[in-house]
N, C-alpha and C positions, 0 to 999 in steps of 0.2 A: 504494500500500500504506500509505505514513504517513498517506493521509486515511483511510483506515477503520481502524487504528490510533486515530486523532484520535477519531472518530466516538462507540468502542466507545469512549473514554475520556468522551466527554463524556454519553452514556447512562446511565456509572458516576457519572459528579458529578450528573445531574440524581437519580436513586435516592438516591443517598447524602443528598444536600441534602432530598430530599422529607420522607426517613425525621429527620434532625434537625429540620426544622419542627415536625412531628407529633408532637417530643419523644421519641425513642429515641436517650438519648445514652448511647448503648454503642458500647466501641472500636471496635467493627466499623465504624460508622456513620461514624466520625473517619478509622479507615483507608482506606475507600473514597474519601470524600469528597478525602480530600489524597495519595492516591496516584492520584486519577485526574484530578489538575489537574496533579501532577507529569506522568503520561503525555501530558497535553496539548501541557503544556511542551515536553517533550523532540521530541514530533513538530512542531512548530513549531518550534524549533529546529534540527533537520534538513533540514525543507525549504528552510526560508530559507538553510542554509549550505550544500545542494543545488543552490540558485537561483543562489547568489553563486560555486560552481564552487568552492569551498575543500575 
């Protein structure tokens, strides 16, 4: 489940990132982009303290 979590996060930063190259920097574009490296984060962070049994 946390890798499609990951997944659907890393779909929202590739979108997000496209849309700030092309030069649409509206908050939307800023919220996307870093709330969905935050959701990265955090599912990387779970699995690996999944892994480690903590």
């Amino acid at each position: 489940m946390l890798d499609l979590i990951k997944n659907i996060g890393l779909g929202l930063f590739v979108n997000g990132s496209f849309a700030l190259i092309n030069g649409n920097f509206d908050i939307a574009s800023f919220i996307i982009t870093f709330g969905s490296i935050a959701l990265m984060w955090a599912c990387i962070y779970l699995s690996k303290r999944r892994k480690n049994g903590a």
